[in-house]
N, C-alpha and C positions, 0 to 999 in steps of 0.2 A: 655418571649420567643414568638416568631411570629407562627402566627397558620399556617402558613406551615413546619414549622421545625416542631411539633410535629410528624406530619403526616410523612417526614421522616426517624427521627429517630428510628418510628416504623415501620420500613423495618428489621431491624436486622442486618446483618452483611455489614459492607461499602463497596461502590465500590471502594473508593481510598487509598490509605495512603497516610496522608496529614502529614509532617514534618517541621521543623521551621531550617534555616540555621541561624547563627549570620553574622554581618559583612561582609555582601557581594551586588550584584548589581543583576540585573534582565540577565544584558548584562555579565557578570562572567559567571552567569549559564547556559546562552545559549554557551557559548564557552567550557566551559568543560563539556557538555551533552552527547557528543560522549562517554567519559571515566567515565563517573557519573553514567551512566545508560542503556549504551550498543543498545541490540537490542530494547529497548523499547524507546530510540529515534530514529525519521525518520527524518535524516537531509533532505532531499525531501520536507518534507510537507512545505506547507505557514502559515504561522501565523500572527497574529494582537496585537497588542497592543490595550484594549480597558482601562475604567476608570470607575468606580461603585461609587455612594453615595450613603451609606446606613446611617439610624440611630448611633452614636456612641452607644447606650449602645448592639448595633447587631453587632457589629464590631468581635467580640469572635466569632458568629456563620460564619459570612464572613470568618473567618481565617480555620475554619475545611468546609466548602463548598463544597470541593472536595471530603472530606470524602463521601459525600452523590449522587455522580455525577459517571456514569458510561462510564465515559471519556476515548478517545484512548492514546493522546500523555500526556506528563509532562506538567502540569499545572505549571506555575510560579506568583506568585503576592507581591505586597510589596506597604506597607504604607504612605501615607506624612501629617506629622500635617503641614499646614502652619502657620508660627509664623511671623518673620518679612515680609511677604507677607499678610497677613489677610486682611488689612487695603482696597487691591485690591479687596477682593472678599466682603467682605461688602458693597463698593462702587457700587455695582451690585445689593447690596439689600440681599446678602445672609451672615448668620449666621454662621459661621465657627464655630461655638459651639456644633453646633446640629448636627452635620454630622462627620463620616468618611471617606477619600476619599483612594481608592485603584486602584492600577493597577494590570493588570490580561494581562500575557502574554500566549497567550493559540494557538491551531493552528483552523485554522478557520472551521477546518469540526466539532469541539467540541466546537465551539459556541453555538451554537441550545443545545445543551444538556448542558451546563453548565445554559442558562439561562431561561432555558423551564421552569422550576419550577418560579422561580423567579416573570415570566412574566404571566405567567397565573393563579398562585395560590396566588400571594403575589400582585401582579397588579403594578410593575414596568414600567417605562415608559422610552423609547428611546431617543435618540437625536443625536446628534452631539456640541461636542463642540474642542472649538481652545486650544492648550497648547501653551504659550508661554514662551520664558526667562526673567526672573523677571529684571525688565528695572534697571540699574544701580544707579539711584538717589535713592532706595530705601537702599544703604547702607550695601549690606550682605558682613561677613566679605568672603566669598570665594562662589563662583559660573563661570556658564561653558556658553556663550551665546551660541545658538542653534536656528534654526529657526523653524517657528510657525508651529504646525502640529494640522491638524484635524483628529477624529478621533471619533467614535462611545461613548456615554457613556449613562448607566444605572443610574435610580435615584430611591430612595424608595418615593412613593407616597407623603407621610408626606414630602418630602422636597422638595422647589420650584427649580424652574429652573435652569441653569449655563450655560453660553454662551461662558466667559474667565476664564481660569485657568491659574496661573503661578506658575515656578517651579526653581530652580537653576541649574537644570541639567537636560539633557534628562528624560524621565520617565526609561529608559532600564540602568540608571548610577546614581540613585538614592541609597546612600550608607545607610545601615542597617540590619534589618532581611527580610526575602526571606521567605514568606510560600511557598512550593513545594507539589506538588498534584500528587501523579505517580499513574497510574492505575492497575490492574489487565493484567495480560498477555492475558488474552483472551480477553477483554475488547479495546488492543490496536490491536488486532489480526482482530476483528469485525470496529472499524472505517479504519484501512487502506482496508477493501474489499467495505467498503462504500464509502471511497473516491473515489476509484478509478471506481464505480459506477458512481457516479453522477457525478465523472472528479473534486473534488474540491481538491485543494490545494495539487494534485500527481503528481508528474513528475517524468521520467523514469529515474529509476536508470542506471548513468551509467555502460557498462558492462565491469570487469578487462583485462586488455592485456595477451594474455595469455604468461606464462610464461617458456622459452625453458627448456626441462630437462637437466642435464649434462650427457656430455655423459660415460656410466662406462667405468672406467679404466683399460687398455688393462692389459692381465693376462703375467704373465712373462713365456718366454720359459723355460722350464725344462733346465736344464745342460747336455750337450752331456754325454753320462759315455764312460768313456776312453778302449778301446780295447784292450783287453786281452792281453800279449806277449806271442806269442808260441814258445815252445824248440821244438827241431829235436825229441823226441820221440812223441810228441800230433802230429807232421803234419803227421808225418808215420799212425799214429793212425787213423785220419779224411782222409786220404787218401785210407786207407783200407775201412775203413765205406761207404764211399762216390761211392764205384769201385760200377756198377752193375754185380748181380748176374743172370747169365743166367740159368736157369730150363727149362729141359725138358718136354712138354705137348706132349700125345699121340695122333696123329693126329687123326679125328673123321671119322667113317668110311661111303661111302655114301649111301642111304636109297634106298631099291627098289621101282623101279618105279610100279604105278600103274595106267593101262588105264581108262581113264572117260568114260561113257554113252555118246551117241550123242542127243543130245538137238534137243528134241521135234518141229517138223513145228508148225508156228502159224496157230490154225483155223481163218477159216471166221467167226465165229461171236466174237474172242479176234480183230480184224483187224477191224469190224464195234463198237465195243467200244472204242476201241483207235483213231477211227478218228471220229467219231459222235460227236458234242458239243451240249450240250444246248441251247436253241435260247432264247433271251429274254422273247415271252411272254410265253412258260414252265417253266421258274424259280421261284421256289417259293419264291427267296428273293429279287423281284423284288421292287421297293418302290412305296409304295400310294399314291394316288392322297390324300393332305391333304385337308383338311374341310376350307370353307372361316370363318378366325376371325371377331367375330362382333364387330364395335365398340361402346363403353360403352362409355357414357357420364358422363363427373365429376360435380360435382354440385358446383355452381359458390360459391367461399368465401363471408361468411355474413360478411356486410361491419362493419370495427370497431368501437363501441360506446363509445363516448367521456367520460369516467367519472367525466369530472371536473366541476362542479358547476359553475353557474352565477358569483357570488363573483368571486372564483378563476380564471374566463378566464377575471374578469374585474380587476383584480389583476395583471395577467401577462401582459394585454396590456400596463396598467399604466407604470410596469417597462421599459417593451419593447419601449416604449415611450420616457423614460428618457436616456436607454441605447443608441439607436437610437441619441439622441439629443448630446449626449457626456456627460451629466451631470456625475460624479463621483457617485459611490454608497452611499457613507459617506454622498453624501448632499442630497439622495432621500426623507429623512425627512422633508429638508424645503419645498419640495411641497407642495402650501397649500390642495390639496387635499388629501395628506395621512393621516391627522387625520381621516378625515373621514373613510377611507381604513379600518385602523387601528382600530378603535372602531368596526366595523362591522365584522371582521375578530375575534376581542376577543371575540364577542357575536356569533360566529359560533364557536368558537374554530379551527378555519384555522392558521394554523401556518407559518406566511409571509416569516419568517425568510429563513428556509430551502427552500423558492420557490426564494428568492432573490439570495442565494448562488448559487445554478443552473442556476441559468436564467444570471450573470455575470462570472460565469464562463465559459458558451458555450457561451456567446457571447467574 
């Protein structure tokens, strides 16, 4: 076992549940993920197809990998021994013996975390390499041509290099078992507020139309009730009821009158209050002269200090440079000055990765 898996597995309980499907494709499970897996797939996110060589007898620890990975979206990956192709990758100088080759479909904000460990604990190395369709003169009884795709892949130290790969069929239509890596709900909860942080791989859910209500259904009139018939003794009857009754009331008798007092002349001094007004400046709710406000001086903002390191601002130019130039990020490899980058950035412990995702995606 690799002396970074020890170290993992003594964390204790896993971040993923990693399960093994039979008989199926990479491209299967991305179409039935909606119905497989609910909220915890984000048909939104962006994904990649990348490709790992590791040691075959670590091949077993590659398949539970996600166990150990605190990843947001479903992890998907799946196997290829090449057999009647071998003969291609030997031609290259490489050993098809010593190696197992996987694909890993994952979404690109859980990149950096699936291969953090890998890269800085186990000292895996980057690249880029071509997939192509295994050329026809090689004889397979059934295969799908496709055209050549580049794409990122991981190698374990111990194994040299790989520049061409060929396959029978897309890597996303590769039939067999399917390791699947789902994560914890909180887990998927934290990478979609980090994506949409750093803008990678989020786009705005569309929003549903909304949908008219019906309208309730009108209530039914009651049924008239049918009118009594009246006989000649009920009209007599309601005819009596109905008569008014006149009542005598005694008429009320009128009240003696009584003479009022004559109201009082107005003095001169009720005639000097009623026409006297207050003049302005006797009022005592006159208003203040206010006070002049002084003004306060704000103190100017301390100008912002860069935290990024010499490395890192020579690190972003570099991209910025490539992005600029149109080069693809898949081939930022073949510069020849990223090895350089690259060793010096392992020996800070800078993580390039997550500064690459950012830096192509706002651009």
């Amino acid at each position: 076992m690799a002396k970074g898996w020890n170290r993992s597995l003594s964390h204790g309980a896993s971040m993923g549940i990693t399960a093994m499907i039979p008989d199926t494709t990479i491209g299967q499970l991305t179409q039935e993920a909606s119905k497989r897996w609910g909220e915890i797939w984000d048909v939104n996110a962006a994904r990649i197809c990348i490709m790992l060589l590791c040691p075959r007898k670590e091949r077993k620890m590659m398949e539970l990998h996600g166990d150990m990975i605190d990843h947001g979206q479903p992890v998907m990956a799946s196997f290829h021994r090449p057999r009647a192709e071998a003969p291609l990758l030997e031609d290259q100088g490489f050993d098809t013996r010593a190696a197992s080759f996987q694909f890993v479909d994952l979404a690109t904000a859980d990149l950096g975390l699936w291969m953090q460990h890998l890269v800085t604990n186990e000292g895996w190395l980057r690249g880029s390499i071509q997939i192509s369709s295994v050329p026809f003169s090689v004889g397979l009884p059934s295969q799908r041509p496709f055209e050549t795709i580049k794409t990122l892949y991981f190698r374990h130290p111990s194994l040299p290099p790989l520049e061409h790969y060929f396959l029978p069929f897309p890597p996303d239509s590769l039939p067999g078992k399917c390791f699947v890596s789902l994560p914890r709900r909180a887990a998927a909860e934290m990478a979609r507020q980090q994506a949409e942080v750093l803008g990678v791989g989020r786009l705005e859910k569309p929003k549903p139309e909304p949908v008219p209500e019906p309208a309730p259904p009108a209530e039914p009139e009651p049924p008239a009730e049918p009118e009594p018939e009246l006989t000649v003794e009920s009209n007599v009857e309601d005819v009596v009821q109905d008569a008014p009754v006149e009542i005598e009331t005694p008429k009320p008798e009128p009240a003696p009158s009584v003479p009022l007092p004559p109201s009082p002349a107005p003095s001169p001094a009720m005639e000097a209050t009623s026409t006297e007004l207050p003049t302005p400046e006797a009022s005592e709710d006159a208003p203040q002269e206010l006070a002049p406000v002084e003004q306060v001086e704000l103190p100017e903002p301390e100008p912002e200090v860069n935290s990024q390191s010499e490395l890192e601002i020579e690190l972003r130019a570099f991209f910025q440079e490539l992005i600029e130039a149109g080069v693809e990020p898949s081939s930022f490899m073949d510069d020849p000055r990223w090895e350089d980058l690259s060793e010096r950035s392992l020996a800070e412990g800078l993580e390039t990765w997550p500064i690459l995702l950012e830096m192509t995606a706002m651009g």
